[in-house]
mmCIF file of the N, C-alpha and C atoms, coordinates in Angstrom:
data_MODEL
# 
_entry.id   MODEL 
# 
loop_
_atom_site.group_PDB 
_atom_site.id 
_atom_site.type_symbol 
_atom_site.label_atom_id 
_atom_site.label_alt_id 
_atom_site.label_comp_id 
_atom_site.label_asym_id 
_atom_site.label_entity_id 
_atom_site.label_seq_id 
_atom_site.pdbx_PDB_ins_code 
_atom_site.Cartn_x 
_atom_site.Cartn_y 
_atom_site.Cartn_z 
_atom_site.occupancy 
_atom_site.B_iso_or_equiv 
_atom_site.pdbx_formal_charge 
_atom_site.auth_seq_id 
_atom_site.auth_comp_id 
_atom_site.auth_asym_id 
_atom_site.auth_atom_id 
_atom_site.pdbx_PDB_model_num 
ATOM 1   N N  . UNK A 1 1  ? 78.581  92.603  82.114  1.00 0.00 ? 1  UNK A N  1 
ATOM 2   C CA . UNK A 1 1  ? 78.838  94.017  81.985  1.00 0.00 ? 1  UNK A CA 1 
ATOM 3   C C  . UNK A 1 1  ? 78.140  94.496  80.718  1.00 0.00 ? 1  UNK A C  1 
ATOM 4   N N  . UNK A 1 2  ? 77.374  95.443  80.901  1.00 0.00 ? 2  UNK A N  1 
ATOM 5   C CA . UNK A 1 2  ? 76.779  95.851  79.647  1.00 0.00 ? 2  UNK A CA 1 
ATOM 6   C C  . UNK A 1 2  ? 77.541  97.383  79.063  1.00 0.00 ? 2  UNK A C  1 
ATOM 7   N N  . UNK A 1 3  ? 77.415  98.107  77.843  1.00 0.00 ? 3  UNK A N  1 
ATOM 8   C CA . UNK A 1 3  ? 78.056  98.692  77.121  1.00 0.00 ? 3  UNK A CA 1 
ATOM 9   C C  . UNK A 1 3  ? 78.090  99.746  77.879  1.00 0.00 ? 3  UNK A C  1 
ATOM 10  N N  . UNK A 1 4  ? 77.041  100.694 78.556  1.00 0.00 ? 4  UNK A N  1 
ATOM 11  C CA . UNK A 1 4  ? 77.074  101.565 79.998  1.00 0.00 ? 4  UNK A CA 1 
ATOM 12  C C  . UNK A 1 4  ? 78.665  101.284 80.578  1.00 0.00 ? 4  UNK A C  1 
ATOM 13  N N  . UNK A 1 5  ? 78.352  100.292 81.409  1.00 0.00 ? 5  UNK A N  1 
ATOM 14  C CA . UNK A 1 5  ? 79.030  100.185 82.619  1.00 0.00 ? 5  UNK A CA 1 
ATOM 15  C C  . UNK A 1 5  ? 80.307  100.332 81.733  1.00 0.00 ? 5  UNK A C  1 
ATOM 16  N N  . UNK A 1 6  ? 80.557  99.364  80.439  1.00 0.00 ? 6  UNK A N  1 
ATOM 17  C CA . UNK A 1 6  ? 81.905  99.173  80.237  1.00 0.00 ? 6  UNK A CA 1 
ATOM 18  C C  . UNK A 1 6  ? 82.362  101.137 79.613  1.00 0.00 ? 6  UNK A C  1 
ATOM 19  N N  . UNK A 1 7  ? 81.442  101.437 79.202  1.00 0.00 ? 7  UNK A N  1 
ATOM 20  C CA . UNK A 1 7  ? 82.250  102.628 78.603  1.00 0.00 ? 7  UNK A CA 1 
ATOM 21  C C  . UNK A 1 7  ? 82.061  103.879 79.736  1.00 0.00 ? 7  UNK A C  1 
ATOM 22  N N  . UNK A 1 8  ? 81.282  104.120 80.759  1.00 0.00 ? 8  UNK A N  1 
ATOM 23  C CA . UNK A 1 8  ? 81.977  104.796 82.457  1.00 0.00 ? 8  UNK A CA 1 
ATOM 24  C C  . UNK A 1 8  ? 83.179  103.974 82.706  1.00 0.00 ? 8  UNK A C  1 
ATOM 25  N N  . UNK A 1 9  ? 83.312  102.793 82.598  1.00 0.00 ? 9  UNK A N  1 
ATOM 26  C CA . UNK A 1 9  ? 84.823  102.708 83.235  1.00 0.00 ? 9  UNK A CA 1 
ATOM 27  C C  . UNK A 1 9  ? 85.850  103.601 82.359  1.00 0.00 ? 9  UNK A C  1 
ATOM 28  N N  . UNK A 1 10 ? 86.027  102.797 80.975  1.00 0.00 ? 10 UNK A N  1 
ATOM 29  C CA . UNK A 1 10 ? 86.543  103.495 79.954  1.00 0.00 ? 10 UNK A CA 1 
ATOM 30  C C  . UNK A 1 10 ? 87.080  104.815 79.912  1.00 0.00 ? 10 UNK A C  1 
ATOM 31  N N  . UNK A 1 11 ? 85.828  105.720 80.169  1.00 0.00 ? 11 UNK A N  1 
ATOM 32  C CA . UNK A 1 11 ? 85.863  106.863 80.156  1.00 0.00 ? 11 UNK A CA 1 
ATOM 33  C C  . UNK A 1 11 ? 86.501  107.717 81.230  1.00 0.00 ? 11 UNK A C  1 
ATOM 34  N N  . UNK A 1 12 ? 86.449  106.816 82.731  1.00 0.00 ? 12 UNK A N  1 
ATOM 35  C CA . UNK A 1 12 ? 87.115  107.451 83.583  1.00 0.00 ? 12 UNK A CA 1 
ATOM 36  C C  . UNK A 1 12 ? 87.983  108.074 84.072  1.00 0.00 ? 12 UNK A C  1 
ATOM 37  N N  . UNK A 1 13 ? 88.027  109.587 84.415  1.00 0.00 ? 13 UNK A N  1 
ATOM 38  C CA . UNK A 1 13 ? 89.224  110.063 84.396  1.00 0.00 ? 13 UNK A CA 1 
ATOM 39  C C  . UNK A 1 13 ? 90.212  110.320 85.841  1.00 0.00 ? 13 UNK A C  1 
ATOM 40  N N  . UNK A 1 14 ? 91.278  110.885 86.142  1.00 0.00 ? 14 UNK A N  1 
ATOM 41  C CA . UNK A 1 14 ? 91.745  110.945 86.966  1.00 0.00 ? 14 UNK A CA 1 
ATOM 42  C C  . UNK A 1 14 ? 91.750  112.387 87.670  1.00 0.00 ? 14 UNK A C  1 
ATOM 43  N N  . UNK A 1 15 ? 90.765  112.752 88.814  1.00 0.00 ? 15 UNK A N  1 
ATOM 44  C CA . UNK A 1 15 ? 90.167  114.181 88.831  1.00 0.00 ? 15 UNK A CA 1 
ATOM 45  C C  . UNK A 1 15 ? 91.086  114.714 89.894  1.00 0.00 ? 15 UNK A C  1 
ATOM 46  N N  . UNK A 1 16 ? 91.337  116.450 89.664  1.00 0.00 ? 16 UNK A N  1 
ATOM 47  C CA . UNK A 1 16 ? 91.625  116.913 90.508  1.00 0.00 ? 16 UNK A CA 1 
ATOM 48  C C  . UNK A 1 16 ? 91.780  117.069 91.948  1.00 0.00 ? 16 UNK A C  1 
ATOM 49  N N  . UNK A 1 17 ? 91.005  116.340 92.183  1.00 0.00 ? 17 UNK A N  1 
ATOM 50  C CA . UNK A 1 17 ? 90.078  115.851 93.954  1.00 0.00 ? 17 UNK A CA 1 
ATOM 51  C C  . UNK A 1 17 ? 91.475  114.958 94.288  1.00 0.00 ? 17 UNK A C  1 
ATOM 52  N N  . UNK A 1 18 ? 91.960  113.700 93.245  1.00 0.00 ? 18 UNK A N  1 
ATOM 53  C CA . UNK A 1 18 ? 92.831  112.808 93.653  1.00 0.00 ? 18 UNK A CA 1 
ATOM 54  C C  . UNK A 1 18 ? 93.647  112.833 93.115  1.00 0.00 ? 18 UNK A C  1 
ATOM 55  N N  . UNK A 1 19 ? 94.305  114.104 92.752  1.00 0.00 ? 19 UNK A N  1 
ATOM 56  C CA . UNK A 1 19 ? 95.741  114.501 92.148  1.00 0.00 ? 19 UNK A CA 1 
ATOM 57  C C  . UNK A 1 19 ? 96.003  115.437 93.731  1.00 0.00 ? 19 UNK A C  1 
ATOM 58  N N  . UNK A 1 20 ? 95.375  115.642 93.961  1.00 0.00 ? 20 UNK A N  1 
ATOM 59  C CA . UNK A 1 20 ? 94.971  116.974 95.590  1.00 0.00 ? 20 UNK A CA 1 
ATOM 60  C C  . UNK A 1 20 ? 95.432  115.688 96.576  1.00 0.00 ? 20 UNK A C  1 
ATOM 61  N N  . UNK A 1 21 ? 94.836  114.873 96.624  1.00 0.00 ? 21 UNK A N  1 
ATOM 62  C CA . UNK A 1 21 ? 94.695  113.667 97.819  1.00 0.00 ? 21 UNK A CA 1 
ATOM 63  C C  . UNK A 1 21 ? 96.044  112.921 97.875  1.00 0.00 ? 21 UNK A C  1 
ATOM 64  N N  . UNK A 1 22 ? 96.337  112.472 96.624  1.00 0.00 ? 22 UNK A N  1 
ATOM 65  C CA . UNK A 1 22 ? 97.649  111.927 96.356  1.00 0.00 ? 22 UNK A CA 1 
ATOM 66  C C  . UNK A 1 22 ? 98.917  112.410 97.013  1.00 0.00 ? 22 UNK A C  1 
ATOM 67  N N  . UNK A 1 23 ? 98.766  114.073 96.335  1.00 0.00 ? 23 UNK A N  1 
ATOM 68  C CA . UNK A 1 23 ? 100.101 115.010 97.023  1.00 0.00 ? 23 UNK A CA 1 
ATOM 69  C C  . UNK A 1 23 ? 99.914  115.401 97.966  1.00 0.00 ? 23 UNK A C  1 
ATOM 70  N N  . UNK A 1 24 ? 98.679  115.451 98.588  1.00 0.00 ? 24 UNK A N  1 
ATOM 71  C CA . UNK A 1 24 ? 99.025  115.507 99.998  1.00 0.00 ? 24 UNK A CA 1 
ATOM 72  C C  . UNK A 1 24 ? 98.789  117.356 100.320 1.00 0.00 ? 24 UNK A C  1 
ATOM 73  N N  . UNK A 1 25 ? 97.868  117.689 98.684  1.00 0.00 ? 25 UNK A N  1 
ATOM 74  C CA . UNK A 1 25 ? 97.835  119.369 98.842  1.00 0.00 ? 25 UNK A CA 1 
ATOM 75  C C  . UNK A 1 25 ? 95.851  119.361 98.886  1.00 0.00 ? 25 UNK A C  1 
ATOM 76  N N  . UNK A 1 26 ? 95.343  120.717 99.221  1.00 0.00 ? 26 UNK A N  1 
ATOM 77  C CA . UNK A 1 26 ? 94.502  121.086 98.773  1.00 0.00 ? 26 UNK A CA 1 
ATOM 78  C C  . UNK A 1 26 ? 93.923  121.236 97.070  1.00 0.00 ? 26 UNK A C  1 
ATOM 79  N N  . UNK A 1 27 ? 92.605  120.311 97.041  1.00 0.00 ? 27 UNK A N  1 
ATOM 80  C CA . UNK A 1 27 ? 92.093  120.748 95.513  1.00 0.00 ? 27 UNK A CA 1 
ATOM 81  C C  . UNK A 1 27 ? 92.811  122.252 95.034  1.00 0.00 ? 27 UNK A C  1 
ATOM 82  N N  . UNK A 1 28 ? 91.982  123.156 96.406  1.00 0.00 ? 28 UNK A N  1 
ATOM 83  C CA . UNK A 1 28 ? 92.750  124.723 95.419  1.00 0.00 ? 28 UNK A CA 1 
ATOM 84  C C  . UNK A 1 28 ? 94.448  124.858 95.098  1.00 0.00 ? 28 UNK A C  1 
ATOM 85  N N  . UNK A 1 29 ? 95.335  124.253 95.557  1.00 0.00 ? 29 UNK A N  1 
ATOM 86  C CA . UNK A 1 29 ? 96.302  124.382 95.204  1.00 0.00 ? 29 UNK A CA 1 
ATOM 87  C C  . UNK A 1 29 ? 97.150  123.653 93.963  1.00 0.00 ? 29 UNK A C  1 
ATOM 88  N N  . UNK A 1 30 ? 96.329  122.257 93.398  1.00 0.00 ? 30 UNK A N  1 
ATOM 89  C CA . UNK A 1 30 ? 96.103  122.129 92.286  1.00 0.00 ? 30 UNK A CA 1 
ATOM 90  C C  . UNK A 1 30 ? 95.148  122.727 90.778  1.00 0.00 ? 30 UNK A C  1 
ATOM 91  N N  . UNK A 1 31 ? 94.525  123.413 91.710  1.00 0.00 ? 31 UNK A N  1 
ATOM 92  C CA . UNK A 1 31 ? 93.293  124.194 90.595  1.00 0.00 ? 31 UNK A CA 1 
ATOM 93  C C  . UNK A 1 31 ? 94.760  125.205 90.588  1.00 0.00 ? 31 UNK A C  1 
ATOM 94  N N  . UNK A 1 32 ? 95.357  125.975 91.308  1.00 0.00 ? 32 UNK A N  1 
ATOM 95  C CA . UNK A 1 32 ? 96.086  127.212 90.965  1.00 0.00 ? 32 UNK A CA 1 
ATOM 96  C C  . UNK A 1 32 ? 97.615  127.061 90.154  1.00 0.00 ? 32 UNK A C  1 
ATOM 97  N N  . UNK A 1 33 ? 98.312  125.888 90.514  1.00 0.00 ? 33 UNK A N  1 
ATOM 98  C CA . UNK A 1 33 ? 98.837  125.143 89.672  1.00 0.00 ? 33 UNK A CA 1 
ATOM 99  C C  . UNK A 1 33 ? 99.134  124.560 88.312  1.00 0.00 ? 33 UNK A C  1 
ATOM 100 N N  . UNK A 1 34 ? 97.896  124.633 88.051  1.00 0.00 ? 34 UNK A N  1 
ATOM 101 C CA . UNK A 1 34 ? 96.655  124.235 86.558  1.00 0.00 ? 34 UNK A CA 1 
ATOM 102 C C  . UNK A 1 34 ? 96.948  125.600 85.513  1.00 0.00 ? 34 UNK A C  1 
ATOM 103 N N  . UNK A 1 35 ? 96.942  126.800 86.481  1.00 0.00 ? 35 UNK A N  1 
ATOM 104 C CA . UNK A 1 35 ? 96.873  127.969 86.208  1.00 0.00 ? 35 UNK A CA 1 
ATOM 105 C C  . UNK A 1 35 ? 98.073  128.579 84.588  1.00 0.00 ? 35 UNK A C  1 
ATOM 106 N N  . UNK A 1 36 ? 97.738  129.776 84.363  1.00 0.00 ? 36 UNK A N  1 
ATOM 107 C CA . UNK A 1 36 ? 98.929  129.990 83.370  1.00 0.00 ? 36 UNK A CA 1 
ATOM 108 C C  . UNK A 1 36 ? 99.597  130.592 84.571  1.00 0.00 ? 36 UNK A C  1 
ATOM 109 N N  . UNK A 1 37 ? 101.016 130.465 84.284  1.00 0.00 ? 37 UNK A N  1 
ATOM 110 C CA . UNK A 1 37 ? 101.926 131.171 85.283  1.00 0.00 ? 37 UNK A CA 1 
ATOM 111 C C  . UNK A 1 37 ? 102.062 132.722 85.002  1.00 0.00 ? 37 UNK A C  1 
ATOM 112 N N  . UNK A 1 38 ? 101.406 133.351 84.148  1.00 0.00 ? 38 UNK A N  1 
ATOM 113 C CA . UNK A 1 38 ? 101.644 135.230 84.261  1.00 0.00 ? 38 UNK A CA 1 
ATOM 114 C C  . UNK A 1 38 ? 100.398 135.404 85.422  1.00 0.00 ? 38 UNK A C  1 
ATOM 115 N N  . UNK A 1 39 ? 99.093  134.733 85.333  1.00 0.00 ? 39 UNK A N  1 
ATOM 116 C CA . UNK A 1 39 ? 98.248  134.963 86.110  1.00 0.00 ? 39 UNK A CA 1 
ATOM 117 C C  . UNK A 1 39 ? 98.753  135.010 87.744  1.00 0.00 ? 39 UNK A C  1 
ATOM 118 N N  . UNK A 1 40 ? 98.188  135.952 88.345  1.00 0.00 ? 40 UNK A N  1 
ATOM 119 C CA . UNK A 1 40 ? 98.463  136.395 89.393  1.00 0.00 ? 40 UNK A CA 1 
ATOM 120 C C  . UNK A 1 40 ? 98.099  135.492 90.495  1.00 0.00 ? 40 UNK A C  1 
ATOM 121 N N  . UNK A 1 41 ? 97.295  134.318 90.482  1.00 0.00 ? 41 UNK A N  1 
ATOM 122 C CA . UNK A 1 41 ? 96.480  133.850 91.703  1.00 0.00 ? 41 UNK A CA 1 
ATOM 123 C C  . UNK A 1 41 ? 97.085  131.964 91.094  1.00 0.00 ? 41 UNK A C  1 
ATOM 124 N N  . UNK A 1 42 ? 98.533  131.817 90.176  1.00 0.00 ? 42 UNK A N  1 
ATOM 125 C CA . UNK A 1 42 ? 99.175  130.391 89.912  1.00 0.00 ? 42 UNK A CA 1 
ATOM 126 C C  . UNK A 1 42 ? 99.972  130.633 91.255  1.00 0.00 ? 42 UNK A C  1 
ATOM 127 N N  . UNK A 1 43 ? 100.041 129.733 91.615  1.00 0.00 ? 43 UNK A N  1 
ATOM 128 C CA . UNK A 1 43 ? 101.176 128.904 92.264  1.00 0.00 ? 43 UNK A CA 1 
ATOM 129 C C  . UNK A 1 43 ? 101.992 127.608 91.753  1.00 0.00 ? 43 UNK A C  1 
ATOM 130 N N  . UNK A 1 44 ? 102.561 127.759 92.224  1.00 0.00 ? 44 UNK A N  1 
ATOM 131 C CA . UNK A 1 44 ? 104.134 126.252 91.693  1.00 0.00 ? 44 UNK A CA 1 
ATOM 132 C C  . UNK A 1 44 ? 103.033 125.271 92.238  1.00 0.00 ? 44 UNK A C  1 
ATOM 133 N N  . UNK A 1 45 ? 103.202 123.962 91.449  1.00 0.00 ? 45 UNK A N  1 
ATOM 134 C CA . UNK A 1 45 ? 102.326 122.731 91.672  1.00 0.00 ? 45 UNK A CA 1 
ATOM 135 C C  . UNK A 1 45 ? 103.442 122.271 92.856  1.00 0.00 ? 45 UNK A C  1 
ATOM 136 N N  . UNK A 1 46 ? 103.142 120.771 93.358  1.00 0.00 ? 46 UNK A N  1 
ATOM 137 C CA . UNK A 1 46 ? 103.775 120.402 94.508  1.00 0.00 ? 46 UNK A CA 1 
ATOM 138 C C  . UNK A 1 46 ? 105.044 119.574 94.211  1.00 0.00 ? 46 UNK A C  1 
ATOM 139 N N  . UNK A 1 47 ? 105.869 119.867 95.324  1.00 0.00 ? 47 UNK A N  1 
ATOM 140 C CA . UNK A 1 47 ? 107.077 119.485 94.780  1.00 0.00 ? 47 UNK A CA 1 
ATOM 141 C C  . UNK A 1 47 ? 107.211 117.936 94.204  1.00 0.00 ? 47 UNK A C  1 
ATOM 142 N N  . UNK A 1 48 ? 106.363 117.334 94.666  1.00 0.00 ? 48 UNK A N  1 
ATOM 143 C CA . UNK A 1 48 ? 106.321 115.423 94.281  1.00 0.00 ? 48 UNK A CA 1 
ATOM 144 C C  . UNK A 1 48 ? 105.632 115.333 92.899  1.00 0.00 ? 48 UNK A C  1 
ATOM 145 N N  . UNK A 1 49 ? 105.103 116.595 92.222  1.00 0.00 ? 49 UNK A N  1 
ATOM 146 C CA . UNK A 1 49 ? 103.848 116.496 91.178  1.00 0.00 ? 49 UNK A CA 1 
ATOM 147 C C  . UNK A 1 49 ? 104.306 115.496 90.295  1.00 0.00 ? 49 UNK A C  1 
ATOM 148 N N  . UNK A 1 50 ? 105.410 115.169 89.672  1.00 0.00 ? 50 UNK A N  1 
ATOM 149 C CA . UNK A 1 50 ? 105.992 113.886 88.717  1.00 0.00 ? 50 UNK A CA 1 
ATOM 150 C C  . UNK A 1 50 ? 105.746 112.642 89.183  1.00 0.00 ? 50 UNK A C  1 
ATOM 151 N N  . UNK A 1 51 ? 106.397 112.265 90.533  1.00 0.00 ? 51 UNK A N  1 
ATOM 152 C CA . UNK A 1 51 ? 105.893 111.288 90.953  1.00 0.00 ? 51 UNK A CA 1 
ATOM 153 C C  . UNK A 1 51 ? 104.442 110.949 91.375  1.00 0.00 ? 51 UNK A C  1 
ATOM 154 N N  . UNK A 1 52 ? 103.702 111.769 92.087  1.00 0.00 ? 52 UNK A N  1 
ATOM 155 C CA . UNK A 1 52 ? 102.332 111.745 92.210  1.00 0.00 ? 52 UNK A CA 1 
ATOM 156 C C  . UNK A 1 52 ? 101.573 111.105 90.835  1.00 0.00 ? 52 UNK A C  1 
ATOM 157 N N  . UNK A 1 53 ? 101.654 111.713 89.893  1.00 0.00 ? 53 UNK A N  1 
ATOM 158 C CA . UNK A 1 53 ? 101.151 111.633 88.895  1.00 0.00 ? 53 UNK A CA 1 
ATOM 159 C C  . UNK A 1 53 ? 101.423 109.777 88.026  1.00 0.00 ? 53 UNK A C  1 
ATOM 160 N N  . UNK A 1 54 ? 102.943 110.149 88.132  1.00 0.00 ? 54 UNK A N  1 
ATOM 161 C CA . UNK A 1 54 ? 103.368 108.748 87.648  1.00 0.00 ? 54 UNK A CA 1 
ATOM 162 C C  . UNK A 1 54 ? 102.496 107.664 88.468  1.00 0.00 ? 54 UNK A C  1 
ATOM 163 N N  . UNK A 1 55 ? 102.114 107.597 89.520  1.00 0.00 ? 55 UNK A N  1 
ATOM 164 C CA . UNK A 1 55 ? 101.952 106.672 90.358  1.00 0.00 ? 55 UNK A CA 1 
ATOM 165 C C  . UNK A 1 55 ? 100.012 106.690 90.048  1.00 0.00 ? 55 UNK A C  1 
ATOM 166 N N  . UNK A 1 56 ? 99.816  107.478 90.154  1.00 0.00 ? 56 UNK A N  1 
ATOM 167 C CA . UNK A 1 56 ? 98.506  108.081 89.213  1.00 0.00 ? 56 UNK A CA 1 
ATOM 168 C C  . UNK A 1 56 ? 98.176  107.127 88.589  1.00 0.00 ? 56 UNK A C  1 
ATOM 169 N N  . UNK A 1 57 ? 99.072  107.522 87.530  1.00 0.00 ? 57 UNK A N  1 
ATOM 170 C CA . UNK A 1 57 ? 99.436  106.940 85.917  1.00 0.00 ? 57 UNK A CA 1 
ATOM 171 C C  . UNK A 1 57 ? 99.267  105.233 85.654  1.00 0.00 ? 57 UNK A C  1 
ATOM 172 N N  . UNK A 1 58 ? 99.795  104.362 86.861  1.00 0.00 ? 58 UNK A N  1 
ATOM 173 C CA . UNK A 1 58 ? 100.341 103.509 87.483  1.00 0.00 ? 58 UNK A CA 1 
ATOM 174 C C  . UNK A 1 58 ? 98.805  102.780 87.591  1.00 0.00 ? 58 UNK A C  1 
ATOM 175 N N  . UNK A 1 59 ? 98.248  103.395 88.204  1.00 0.00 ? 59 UNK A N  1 
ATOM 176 C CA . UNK A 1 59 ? 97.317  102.746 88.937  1.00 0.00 ? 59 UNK A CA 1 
ATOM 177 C C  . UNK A 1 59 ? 96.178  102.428 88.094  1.00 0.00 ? 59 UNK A C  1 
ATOM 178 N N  . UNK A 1 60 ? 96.080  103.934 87.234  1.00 0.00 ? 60 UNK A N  1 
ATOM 179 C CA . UNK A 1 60 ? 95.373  103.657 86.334  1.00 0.00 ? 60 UNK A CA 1 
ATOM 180 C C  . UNK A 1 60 ? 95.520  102.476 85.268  1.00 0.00 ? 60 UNK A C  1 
ATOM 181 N N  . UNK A 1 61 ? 96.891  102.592 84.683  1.00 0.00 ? 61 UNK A N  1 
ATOM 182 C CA . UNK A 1 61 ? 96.719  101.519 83.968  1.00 0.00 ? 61 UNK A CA 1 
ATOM 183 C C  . UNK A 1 61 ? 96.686  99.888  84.410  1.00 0.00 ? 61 UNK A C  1 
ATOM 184 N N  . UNK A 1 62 ? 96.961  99.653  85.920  1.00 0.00 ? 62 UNK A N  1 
ATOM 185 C CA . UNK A 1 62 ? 96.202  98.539  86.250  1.00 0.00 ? 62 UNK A CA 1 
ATOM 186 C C  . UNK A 1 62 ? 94.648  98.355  85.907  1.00 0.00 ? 62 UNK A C  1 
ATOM 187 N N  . UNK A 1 63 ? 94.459  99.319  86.656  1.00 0.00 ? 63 UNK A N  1 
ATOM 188 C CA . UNK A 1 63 ? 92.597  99.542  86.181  1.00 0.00 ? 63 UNK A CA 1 
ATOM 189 C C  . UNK A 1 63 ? 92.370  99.304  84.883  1.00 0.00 ? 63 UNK A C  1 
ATOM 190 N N  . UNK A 1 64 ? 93.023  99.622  84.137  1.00 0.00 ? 64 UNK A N  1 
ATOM 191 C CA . UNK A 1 64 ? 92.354  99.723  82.708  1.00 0.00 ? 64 UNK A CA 1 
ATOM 192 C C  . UNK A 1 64 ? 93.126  98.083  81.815  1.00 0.00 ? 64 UNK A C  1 
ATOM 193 N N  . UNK A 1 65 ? 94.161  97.404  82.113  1.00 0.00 ? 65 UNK A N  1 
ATOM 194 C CA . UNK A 1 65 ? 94.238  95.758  81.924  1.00 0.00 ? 65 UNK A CA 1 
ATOM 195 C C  . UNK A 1 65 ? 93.016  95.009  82.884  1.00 0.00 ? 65 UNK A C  1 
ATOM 196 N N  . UNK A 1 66 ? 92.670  95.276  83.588  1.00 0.00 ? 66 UNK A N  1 
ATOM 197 C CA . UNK A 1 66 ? 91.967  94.449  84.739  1.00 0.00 ? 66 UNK A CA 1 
ATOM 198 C C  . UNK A 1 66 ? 90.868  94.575  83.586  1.00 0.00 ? 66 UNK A C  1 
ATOM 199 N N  . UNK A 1 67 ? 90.159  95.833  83.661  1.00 0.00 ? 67 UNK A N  1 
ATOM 200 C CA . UNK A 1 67 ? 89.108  96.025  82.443  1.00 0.00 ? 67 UNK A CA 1 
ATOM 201 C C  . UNK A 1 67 ? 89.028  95.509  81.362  1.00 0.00 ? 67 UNK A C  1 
ATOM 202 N N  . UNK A 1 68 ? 90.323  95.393  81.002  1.00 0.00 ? 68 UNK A N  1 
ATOM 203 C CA . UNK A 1 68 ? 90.533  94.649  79.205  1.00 0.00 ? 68 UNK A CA 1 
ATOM 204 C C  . UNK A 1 68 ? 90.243  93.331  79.176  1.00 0.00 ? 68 UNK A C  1 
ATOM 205 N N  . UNK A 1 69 ? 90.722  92.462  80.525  1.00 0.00 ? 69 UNK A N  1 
ATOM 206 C CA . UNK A 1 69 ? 90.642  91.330  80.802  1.00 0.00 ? 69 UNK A CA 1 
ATOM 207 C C  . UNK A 1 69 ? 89.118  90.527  80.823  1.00 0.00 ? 69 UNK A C  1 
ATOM 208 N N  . UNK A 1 70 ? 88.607  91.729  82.143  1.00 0.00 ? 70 UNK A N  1 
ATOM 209 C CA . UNK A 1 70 ? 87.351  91.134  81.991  1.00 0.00 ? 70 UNK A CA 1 
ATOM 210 C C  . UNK A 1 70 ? 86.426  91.832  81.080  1.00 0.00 ? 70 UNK A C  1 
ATOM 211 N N  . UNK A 1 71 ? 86.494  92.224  79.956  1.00 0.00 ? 71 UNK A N  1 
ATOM 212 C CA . UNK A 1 71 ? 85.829  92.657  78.780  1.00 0.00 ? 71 UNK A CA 1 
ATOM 213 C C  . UNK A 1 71 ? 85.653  91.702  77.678  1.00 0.00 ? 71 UNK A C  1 
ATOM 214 N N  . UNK A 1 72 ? 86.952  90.594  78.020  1.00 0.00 ? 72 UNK A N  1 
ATOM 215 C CA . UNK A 1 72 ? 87.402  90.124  76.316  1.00 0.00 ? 72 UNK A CA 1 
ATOM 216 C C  . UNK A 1 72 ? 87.093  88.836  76.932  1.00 0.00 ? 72 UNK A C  1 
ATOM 217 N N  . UNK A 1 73 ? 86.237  88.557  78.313  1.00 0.00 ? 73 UNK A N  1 
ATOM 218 C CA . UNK A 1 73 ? 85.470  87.233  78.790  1.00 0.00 ? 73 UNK A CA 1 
ATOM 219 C C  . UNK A 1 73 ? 84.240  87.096  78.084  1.00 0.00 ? 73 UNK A C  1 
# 
């Protein structure tokens, strides 16, 4: 693994696309979500958004020991 590859993993984040996919909503209904709530065009995020996320959260940090592991080979 060279310093590239290792710091795109690193850097990787957890995108809207699969916070959308996860809950089971449309990207736009997380983009509106995102929103400030006086703005006219927010909606309430989805009712699972804690858990979604946690599990998110979850996955990621497998990803990121797996990484540590094979970094410190």
């Amino acid at each position: 693994m060279d310093f590239k590859e290792a710091t795109d993993i690193l850097t990787r984040r957890i995108t809207a696309d699969e916070i959308a996919e996860a809950a089971g909503v449309s990207i736009s209904s997380i983009a509106r979500a995102r929103l400030e709530p006086s703005s006219s065009a927010y909606r309430s995020p989805p009712e699972n958004w804690q858990s979604v996320l946690a599990q998110l959260a979850r996955e990621r940090i497998r990803e990121l020991e797996a990484f540590a592991k094979r970094i410190e080979r």
